[in-house]
C-alpha positions as CSV (number, residue, x, y, z in Angstrom):
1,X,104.9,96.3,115.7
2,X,102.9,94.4,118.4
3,X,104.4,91.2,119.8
4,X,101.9,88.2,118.7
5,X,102.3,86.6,121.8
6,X,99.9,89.6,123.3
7,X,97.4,88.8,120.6
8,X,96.7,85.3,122.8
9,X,95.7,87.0,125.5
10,X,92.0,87.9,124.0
11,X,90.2,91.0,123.9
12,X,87.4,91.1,125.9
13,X,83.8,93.3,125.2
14,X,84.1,95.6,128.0
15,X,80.1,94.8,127.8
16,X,79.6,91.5,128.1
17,X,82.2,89.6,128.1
18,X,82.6,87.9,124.9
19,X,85.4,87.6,122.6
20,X,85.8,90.6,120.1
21,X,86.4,90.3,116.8
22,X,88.1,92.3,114.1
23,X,85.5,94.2,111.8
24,X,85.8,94.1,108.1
25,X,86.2,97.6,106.5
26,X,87.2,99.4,109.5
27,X,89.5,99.9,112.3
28,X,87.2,98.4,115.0
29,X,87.2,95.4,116.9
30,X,82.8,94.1,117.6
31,X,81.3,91.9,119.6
32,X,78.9,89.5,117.6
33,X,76.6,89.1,120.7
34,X,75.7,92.7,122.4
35,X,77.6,95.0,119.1
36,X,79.8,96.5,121.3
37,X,82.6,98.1,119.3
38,X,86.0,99.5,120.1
39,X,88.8,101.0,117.9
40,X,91.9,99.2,117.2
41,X,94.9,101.9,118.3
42,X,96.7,102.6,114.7
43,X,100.5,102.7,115.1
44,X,102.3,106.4,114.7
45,X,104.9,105.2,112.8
46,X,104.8,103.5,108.7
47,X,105.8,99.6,108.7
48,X,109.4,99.3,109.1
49,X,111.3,98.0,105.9
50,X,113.6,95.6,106.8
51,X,117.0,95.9,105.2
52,X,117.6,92.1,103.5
53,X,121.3,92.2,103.2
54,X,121.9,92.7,106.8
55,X,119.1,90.5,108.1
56,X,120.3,87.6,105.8
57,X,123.9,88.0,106.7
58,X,123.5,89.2,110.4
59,X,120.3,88.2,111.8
60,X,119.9,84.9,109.3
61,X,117.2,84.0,106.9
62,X,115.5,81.8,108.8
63,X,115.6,84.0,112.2
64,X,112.7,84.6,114.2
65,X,111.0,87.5,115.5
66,X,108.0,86.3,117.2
67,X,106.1,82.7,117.6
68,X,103.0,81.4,116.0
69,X,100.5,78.8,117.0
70,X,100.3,76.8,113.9
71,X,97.7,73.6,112.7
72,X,99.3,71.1,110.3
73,X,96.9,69.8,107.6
74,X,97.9,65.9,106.8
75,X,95.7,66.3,103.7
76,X,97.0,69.0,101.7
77,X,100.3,70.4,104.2
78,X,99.0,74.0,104.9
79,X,100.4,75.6,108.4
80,X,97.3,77.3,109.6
81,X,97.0,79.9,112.5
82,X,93.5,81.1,114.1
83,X,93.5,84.4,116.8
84,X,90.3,83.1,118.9
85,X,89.3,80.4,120.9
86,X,87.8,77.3,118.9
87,X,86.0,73.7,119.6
88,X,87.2,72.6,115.7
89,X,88.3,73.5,112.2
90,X,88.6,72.3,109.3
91,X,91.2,73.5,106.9
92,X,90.4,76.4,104.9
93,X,91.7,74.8,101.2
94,X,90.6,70.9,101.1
95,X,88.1,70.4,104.3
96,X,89.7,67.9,106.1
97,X,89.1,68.3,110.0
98,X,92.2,69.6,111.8
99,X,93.8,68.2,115.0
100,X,93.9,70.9,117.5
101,X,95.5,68.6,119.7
102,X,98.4,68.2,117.2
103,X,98.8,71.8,117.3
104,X,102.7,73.1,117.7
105,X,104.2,76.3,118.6
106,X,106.4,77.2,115.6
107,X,108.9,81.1,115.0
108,X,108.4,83.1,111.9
109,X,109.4,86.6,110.9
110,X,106.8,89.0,112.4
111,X,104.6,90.6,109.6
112,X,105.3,93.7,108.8
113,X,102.2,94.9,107.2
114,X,98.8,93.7,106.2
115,X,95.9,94.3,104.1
116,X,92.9,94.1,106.7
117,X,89.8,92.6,105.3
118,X,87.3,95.4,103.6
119,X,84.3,92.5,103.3
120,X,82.8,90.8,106.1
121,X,81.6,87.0,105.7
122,X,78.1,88.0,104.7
123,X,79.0,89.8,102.0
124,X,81.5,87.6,100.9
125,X,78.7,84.4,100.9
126,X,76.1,86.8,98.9
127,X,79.0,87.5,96.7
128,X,79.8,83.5,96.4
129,X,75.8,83.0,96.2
130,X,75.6,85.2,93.0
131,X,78.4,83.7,91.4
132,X,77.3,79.9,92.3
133,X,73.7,81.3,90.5
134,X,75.7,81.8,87.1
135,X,76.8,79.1,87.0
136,X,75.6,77.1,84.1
137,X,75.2,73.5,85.0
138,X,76.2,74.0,88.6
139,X,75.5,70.8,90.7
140,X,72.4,71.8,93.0
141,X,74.6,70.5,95.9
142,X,76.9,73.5,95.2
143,X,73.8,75.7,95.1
144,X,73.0,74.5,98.6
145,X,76.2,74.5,100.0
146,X,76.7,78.6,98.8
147,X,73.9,79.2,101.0
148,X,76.1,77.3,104.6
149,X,77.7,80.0,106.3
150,X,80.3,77.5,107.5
151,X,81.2,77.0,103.4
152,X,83.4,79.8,103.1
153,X,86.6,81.2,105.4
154,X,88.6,84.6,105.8
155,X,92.2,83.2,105.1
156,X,95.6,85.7,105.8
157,X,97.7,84.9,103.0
158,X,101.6,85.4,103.8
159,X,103.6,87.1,101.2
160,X,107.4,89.0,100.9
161,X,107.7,92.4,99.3
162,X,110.9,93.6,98.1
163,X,112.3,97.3,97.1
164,X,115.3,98.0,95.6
165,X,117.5,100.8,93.4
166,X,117.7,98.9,90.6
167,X,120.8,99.5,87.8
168,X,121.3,98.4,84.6
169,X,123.5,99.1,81.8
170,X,122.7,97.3,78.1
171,X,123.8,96.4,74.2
172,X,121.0,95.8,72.4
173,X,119.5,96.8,68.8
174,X,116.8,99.1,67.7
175,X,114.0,97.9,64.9
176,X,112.6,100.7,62.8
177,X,110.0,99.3,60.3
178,X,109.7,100.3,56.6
179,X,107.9,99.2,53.7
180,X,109.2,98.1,50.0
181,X,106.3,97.7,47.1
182,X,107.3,94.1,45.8
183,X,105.9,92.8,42.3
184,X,104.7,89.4,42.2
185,X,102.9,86.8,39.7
186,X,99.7,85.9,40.5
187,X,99.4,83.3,37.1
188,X,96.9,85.8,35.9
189,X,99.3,88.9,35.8
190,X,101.3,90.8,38.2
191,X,100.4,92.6,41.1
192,X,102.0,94.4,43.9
193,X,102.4,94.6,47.4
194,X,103.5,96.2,50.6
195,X,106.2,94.3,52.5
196,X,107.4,95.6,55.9
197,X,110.9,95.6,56.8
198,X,112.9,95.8,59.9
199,X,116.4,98.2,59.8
200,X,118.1,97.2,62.8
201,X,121.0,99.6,64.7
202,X,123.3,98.9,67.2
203,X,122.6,100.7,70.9
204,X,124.0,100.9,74.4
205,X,122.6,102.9,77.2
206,X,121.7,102.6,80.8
207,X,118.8,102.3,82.7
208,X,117.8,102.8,87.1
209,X,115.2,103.3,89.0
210,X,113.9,102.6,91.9
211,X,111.5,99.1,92.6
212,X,108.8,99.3,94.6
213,X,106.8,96.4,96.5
214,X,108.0,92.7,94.1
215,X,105.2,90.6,95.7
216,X,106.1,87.1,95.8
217,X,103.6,84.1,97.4
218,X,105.2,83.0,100.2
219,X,102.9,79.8,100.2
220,X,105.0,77.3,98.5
221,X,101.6,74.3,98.5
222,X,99.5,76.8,97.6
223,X,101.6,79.3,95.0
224,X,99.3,77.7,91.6
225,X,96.5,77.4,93.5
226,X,95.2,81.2,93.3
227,X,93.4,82.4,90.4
228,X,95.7,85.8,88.9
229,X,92.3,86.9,88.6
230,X,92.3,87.4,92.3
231,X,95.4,88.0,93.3
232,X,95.5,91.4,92.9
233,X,95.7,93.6,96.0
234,X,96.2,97.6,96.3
235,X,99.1,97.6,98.3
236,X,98.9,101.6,99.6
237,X,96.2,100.0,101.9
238,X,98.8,98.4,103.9
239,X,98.9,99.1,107.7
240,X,101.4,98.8,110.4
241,X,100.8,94.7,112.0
242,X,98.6,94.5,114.6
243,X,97.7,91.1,115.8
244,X,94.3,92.3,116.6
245,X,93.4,92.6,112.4
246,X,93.7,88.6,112.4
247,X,91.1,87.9,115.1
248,X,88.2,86.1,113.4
249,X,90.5,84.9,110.8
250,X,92.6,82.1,109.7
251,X,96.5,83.2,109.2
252,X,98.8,80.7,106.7
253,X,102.3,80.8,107.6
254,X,104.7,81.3,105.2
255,X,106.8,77.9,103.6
256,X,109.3,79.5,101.0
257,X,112.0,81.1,102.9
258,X,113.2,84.4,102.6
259,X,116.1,83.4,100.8
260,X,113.7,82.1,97.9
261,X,111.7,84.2,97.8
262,X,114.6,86.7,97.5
263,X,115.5,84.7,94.7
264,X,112.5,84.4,93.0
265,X,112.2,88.6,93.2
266,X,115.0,88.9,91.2
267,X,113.4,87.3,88.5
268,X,110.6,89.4,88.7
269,X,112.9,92.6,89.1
270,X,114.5,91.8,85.1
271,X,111.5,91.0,83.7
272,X,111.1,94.9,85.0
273,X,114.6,95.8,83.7
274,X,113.8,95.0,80.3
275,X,110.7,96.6,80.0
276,X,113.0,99.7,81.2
277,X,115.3,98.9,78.6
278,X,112.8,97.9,75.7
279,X,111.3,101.6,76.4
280,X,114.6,103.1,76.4
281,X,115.9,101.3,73.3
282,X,112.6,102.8,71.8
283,X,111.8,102.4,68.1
284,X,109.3,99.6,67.0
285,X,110.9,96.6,68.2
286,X,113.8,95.7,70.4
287,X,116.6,93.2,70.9
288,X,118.7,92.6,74.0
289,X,121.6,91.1,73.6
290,X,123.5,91.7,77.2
291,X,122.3,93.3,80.1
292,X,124.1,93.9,83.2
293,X,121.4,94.3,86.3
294,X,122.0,95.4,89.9
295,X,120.1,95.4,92.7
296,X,121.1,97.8,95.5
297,X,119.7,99.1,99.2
298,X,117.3,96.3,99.4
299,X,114.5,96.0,101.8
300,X,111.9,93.7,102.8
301,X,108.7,93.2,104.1
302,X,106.5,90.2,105.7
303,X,102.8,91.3,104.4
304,X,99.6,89.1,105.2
305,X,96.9,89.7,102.4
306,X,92.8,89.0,102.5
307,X,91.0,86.1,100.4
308,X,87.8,84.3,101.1
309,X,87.9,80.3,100.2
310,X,85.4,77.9,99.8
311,X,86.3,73.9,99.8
312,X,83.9,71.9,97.7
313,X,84.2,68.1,97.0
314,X,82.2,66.6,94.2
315,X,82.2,63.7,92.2
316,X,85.6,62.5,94.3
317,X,86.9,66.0,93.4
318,X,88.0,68.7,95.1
319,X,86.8,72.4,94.2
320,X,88.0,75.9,95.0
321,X,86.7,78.8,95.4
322,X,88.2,82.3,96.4
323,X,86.7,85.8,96.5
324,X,89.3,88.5,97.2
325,X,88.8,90.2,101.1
326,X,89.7,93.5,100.2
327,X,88.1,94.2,96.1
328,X,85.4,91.5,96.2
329,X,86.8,89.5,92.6
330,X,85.6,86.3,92.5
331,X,87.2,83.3,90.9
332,X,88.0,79.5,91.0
333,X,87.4,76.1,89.4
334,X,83.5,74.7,88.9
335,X,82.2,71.3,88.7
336,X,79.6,70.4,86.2
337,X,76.3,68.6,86.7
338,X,76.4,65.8,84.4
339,X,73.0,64.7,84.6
340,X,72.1,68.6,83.9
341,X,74.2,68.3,80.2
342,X,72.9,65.0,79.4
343,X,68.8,66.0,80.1
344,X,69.6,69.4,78.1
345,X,70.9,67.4,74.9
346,X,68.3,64.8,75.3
347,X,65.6,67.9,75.4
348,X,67.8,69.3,72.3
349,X,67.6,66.4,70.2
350,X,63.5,65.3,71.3
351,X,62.8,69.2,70.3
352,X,64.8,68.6,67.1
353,X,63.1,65.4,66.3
354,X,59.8,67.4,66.7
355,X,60.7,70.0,64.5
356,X,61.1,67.3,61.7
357,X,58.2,65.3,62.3
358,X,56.2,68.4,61.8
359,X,58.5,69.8,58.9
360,X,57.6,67.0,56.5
């Protein structure tokens, strides 16, 4: 994996000069000014898995590979990192200008893998642009400000992915349905009726398997923030880190520890147990009653993944926005013209009012 700290000395176009930046949906580096264009070198190797238990135990949780340039937001608290050379920013999820001046020098655990971006900016504002023109009853400042190039930001999300053998051995009981006719008195005479039943059995059995890629955000500000409707990400398009991917970008440093989000993937790894067992139990429905569940030969990744955000203030609110970088799925939270809902209902009701004058 490529040291960061290489990252800050910048590619330059072999052209002209200029700063080169990462291209959206391929394995190139361009120059905005003269299109020069030159291929990022992919690694010969798969991303390493890191083994957790020894890492945790030996190296410690909060051990750092590399170091990361990081902006602090005082507004909303997210650690922000940008690969080129700027005169400002503001911050990617509430807008507030950030202090480069404030900016410290802070370690992390080196990614391991990323998701580079499939959609460039342009796409990604005529994707917001569409969307925003759906919109019923969409302020026309939100209209306008879908059309600002400076609206809408690549962001790097951080992440951990876990693997793991996972074991585990169960009681439970098994739910076959069946049906009895019952009689019963209407007050006008007797009728009958199918009831279903449940015959429940007694089981034990055993379940394993292997796990494969438990994502867990790795943003603790921002976990609620992203729409499940776009976080969704095809993981098999991970590549090997390379510092040169982020150039153009904004990268958010991770704030729950490994540790946590250890934790918080063994949560995620029973809910997958149980589904194991629920299938194994088989029959119509299940009950668990004890299950033993083991995690063993665990590994770990640091993965940066793609979105798009847009910060919008109205009415004293704040507004998201988020398109995914890598499938284009757009989602977030709208604000409502009310002076758009009032003159519709008022239009309703005059209309209505019209009809009647003319239906008497």
């Amino acid at each position: 994996m490529e040291d960061i700290k290489a990252s800050e000395k910048k590619k330059a176009c072999a052209n002209c000069g200029a700063e080169l930046k990462f291209k959206p949906g391929s394995n190139q580096l361009t120059c905005e000014y003269c299109g020069y264009e030159e291929f990022i070198e992919q690694s010969k190797s798969s991303f390493e898995e890191l083994e957790l238990e020894h890492y945790i135990k030996v190296v410690g949780e909060n051990a750092h590979t590399d170091t990361i340039e990081l902006l602090h937001c005082k507004n909303c608290g997210a650690n922000q990192h940008v690969e080129e050379h700027y005169k400002s920013l503001d911050c990617v999820y509430c807008g507030e200008p950030l202090i480069l001046e404030d900016a410290e020098t802070e370690g992390w655990i080196l990614p391991g893998a990323l998701v580079p971006f499939q959609l460039d900016s342009k796409k990604a504002r005529n994707i917001f642009k569409t969307w925003v023109g759906s919109l019923w009853f969409a302020p026309d400042k939100l209209k306008r400000a879908a059309l600002d190039p400076e609206a809408i930001h690549g962001l790097y999300l951080p992440y951990w992915t876990f693997d793991a053998n996972l074991f585990a051995s169960y009681q439970g009981q098994r739910g076959d349905y069946y049906y009895e006719t019952q009689t019963y008195n209407t007050g006008k005479g007797r009728k009958t009726r199918r009831v279903r039943k449940t015959r429940w059995s007694y089981v034990t059995g055993k379940v394993d398997g292997f796990v494969d890629d438990i994502l867990v955000n790795a943003s603790q500000r921002k976990r609620n923030m992203i729409p499940s409707k776009v976080a969704f990400w095809n993981l098999k398009d991970l590549v090997p880190f390379n510092s040169k991917y982020l150039s153009g970008f904004v990268t958010e440093k991770y704030t729950v520890s490994l540790k946590e989000g250890h934790r918080q993937s063994f949560q995620k790894a029973k809910n997958i147990a149980y589904n194991w067992i629920r299938n194994d139990i088989g029959g119509d429905t299940q009950r668990i009653t004890n299950a033993d569940i083991k995690l063993s030969d665990e590994t770990f990744k640091h993965v940066l993944l793609p979105i798009y955000i847009s910060s919008y203030r109205y009415d004293g609110k704040e507004f998201n926005f988020f398109i995914n970088g890598q499938t284009g799925t757009v989602s977030g939270n709208r604000p409502y013209s009310f002076w758009k809902i009032f003159f519709l209902i008022l239009f309703v009701i005059v209309v209505i009012g019209v009809i009647a004058i003319f239906a008497k």
